[in-house]
N, C-alpha and C positions, 0 to 999 in steps of 0.2 A: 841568759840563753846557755844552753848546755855545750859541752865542748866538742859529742859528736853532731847537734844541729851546724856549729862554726865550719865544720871537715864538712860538710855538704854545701855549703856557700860557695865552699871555691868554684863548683863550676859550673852552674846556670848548666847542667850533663843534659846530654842526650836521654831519652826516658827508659830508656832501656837501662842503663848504664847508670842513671841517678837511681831507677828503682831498686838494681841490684845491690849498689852500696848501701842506701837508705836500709835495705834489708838486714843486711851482715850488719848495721848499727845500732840497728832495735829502733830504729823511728820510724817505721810504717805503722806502727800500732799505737803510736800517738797523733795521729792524723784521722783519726774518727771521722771528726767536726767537718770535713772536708764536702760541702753540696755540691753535687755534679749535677749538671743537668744539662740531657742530653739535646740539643736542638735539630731540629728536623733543616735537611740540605739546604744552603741557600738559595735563592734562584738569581742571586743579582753579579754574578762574576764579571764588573767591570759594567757601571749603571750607564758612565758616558765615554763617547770614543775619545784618543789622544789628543785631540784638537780643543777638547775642554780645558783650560790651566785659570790660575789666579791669575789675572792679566793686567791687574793694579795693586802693586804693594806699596806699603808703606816703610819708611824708614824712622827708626827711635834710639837716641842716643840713649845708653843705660849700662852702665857702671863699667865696665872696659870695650866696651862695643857699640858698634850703631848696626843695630839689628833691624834686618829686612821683614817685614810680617806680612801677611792674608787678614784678612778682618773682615767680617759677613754677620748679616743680622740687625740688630736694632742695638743702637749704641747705649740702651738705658737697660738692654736685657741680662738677664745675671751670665758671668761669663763665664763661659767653658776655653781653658787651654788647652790646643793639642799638639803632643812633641812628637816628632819624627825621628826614624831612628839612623844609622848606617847599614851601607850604604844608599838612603833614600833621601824623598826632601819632602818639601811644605804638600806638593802632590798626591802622597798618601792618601791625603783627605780631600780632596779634592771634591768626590762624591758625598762625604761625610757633612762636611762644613753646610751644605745647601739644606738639606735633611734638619741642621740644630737649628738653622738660621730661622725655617720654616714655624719651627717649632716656640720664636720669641726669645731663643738665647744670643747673645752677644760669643762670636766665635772668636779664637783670638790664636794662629796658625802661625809661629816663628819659625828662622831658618834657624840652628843652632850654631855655634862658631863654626867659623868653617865649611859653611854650606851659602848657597843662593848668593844674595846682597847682603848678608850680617859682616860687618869689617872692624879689622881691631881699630881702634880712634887712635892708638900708639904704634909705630914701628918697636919699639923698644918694648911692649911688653909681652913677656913671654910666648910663643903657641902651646901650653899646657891644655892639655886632655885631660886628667884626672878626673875623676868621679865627683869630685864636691866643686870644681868649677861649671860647671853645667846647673849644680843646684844653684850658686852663686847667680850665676846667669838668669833665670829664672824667677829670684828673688829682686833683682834689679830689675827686671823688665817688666814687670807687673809694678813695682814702684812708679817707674818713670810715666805708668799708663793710669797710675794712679786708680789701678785695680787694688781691692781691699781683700775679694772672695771670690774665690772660681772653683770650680769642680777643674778637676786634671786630669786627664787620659794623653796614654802613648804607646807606642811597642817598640822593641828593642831598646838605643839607648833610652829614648823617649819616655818609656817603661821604666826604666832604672831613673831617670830626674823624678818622674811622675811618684814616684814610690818616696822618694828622699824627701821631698815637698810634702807629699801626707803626711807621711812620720813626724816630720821635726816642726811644720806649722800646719798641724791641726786645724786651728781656727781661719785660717786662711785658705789653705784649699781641702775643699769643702768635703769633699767625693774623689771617689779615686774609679779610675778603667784602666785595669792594666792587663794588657797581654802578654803571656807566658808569667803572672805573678809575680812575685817579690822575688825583687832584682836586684836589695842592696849588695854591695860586695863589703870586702876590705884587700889590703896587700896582705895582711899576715895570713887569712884565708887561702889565698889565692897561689902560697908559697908550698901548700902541701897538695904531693904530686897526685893525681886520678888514676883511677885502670887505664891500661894502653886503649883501648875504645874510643873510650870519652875525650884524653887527650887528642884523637887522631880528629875528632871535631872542633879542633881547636886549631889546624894546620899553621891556618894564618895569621893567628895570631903570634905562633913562632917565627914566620915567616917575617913577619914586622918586624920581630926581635933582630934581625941582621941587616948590615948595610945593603945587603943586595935586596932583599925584601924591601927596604927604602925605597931604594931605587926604583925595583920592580913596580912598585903601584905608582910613585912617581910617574915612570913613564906609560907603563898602560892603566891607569885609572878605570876609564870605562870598561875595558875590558874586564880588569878585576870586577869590577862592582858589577857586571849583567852573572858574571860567574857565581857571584856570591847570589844575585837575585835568583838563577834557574837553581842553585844546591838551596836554598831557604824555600824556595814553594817550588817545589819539585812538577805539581801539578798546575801550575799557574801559567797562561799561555796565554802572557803578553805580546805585545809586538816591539817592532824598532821603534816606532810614533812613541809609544808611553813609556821604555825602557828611555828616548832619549830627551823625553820632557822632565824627568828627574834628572838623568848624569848631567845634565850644564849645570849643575847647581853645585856639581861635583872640581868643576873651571874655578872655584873661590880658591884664590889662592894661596889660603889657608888651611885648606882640605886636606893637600896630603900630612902635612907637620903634624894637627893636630888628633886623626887616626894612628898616626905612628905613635906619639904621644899613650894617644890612650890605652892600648894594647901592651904597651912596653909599661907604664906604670903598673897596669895591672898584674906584671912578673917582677915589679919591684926594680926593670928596670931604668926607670924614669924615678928621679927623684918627684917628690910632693914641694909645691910653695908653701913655705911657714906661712902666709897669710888664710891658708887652709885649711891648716890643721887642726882647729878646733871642730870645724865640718867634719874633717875626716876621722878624728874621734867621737864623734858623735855615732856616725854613721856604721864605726867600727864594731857597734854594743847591737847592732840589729835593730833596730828601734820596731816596737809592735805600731801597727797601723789601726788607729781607731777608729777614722772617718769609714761612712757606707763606703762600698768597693766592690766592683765585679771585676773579677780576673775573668781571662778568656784565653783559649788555645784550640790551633784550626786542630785538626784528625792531620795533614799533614805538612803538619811544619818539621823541614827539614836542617832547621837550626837549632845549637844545643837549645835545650831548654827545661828545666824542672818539673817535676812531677807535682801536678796539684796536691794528692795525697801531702805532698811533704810541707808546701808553704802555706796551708791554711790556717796554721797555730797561731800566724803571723800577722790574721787580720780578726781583730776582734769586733769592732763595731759588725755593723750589720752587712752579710757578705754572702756575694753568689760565686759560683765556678759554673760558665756557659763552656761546654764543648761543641765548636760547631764540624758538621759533617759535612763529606763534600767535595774532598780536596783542597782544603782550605791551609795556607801556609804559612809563612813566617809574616807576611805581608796583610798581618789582616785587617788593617781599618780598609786597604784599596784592593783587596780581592774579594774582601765581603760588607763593603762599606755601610747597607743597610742594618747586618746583624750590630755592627759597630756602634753605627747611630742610637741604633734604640737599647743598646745596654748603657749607653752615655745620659738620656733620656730615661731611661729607668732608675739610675742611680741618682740622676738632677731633682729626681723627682722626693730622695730621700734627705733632702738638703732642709734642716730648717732657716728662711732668712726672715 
C-alpha cells in the first residue's frame, strides 16, 4: 500500500474533509473501480416499536469472556454474524435479525466486551480496547460455537472487526457488509495530525484522552452516548423507549474502561498487549479484502466517515457500494434495517458452500 493511501487511514474523515485531502494526494483518480449505486428512499424508518428486544440471550464462554448473544433462525442454517458498534448494542439488529432468520440463515448477534451480559471470566485480565482484541474476540466465539463459516456484517466498530475477520480469514468468513467501508486502522497511521475540520469530528475522542473525559463518560454514560446517537443520525427521530433499550447495555461494567481504552490507543495513548501483536502487524499492512462485500453509507451520516471513491481499491473480490437516501445515518442496520437485510442477503447469496 502506498504511503499517501497510510496518511488517509488515520481518520475514517468526515467526507468533506477526506475528499479534500484524498484530493491534494492524487488518490481520487485511483478510485475509478469504485460502483455507486444509488438506492431509492427507504420506507422502513424503525419496522417495530421499542417494546420489540431479544428477550432470550444466550451465554458462551470463549477465550477471555463469556459472552452474551441473540441467535434467531434455524440452527443448521449457514450463519450470518452481526457486530454492533459504539455507542450501541445487540438492538441495532433487532429488525435485521427476523428478516435473515426468515430467510433460512442462522443469525448469530454478540454483545462485544463491554456491552450487554458479555463478562471478562478474569478480574485480572486486562480491559483493553485495541483493534486486534475485538478480532481476537470474534475468532473465539465462533470457535466456541463451533461455527466454521459465516458471512460478517457490522457498522462502526462492528465495521472495523467485520473488515479484520475478512482480510485475515478469508475462508472463514465468507462475505462481508460493511458500513462506511474499510475500517482497518493502525497507531502509526493514526499519529499523523488531519485538517483542523476533520480533527474537530474527532472531539471525543480527545476528550477520552484526559482524566476528566474519564470521568465525564464515567459519570454521564447515557448522556454521552444519546449525544453521540442525535450528532451520528442527525436525522434519525428516535424516542426515549429505543434510545433506552440499547444504553442498559451501556450499565456493563466494563463499558466505560474499555471505550477509554480504545480511543486512547488509537492516539498511541494506550499501550498494545504483546499477546497482540502479531494481529496488530498484520493489520498494520492494510490487508486487501477478497471475500464478495457491499459497503454501505446513509446520505446522512453524521459520523466521521471515508469517502467510498477512496476504499474501493481495497475490496477486490466481487464488490457493490449501496448509497441509501433519506436521511439515513450513522445507525444504519436500525434506521434502515430492511435495506440492511437484503444487502446481507444479496451478498449470502455470493457465498460458495
Amino acid at each position: 500500500m502506498s504511503e499517501e493511501f497510510n496518511q488517509q487511514r488515520r481518520g475514517f474523515l468526515g467526507t468533506a474533509a477526506f475528499g479534500l485531502l484524498a484530493t491534494q494526494l492524487g488518490l481520487m483518480g485511483n478510485a475509478e473501480a469504485a460502483p455507486v449505486v444509488q438506492d431509492s428512499p427507504p420506507s422502513d424508518r424503525g419496522i417495530t416499536n421499542a417494546g420489540t428486544r431479544f428477550s432470550t440471550l444466550k451465554q458462551l464462554n470463549a477465550g477471555v469472556l463469556n459472552v452474551g448473544y441473540a441467535e434467531a433462525g434455524p440452527a443448521d442454517g449457514y450463519p450470518i454474524l452481526l457486530l454492533h458498534g459504539w455507542p450501541y448494542d445487540i438492538h441495532a439488529f433487532v429488525d435485521v435479525a427476523p428478516i435473515l432468520a426468515a430467510a433460512g440463515y442462522r443469525v448469530i448477534i454478540p454483545h462485544l466486551r463491554g456491552y450487554g451480559t458479555t463478562r471478562f471470566l478474569s478480574a485480572d485480565t486486562l480491559r483493553n480496547g485495541q483493534q486486534s482484541v475485538f478480532t481476537a474476540d470474534a475468532i473465539a466465539f465462533m470457535d466456541a460455537l463451533k461455527v466454521d463459516k459465516a458471512v460478517v456484517a457490522g457498522f462502526d466498530w462492528g465495521a472495523r472487526i467485520a473488515n479484520t475477520l475478512a482480510a485475515l480469514w478469508p475462508k472463514r468468513f465468507t462475505a462481508l457488509v460493511s458500513v462506511s467501508g474499510y475500517l482497518i486502522g493502525s497507531q502509526e497511521v493514526n499519529r499523523k495530525p488531519l485538517p483542523p475540520k476533520a480533527e474537530l469530528q474527532w472531539w471525543y475522542q480527545y476528550y477520552f484522552a484526559t482524566e476528566r473525559g474519564e470521568a465525564g463518560y464515567r459519570q454521564y454514560t447515557h448522556e454521552f452516548a444519546r449525544l453521540i446517537w442525535e450528532l451520528a443520525s442527525p436525522q434519525w427521530k428516535f424516542d426515549n423507549a429505543t434510545f433506552a433499550r440499547s444504553a442498559a447495555s451501556l450499565d456493563n461494567p466494563d463499558h466505560v474502561a474499555i471505550s477509554i481504552s480504545n480511543y486512547r490507543w488509537r492516539l498511541g495513548l494506550a499501550p498494545s498487549e504483546a499477546k497482540y501483536e502479531a494481529l496488530e502487524q498484520k493489520l498494520a499492512q492494510f490487508p486487501n479484502i477478497t471475500v464478495p462485500t457491499i459497503t454501505m453509507e446513509g446520505d446522512a451520516n453524521g459520523a466521521p466517515h471515508p469517502d467510498p471513491k477512496v476504499y474501493a481499491k481495497k475490496f477486490l473480490g466481487k464488490y457493490e457500494h449501496r448509497h441509501l437516501t433519506g436521511g439515513i445515518g450513522h445507525n444504519l442496520p436500525q434506521e434502515a434495517p430492511r435495506a440492511f437485510a437484503q444487502a446481507v442477503l444479496d451478498v449470502a447469496k455470493l457465498v460458495a458452500r
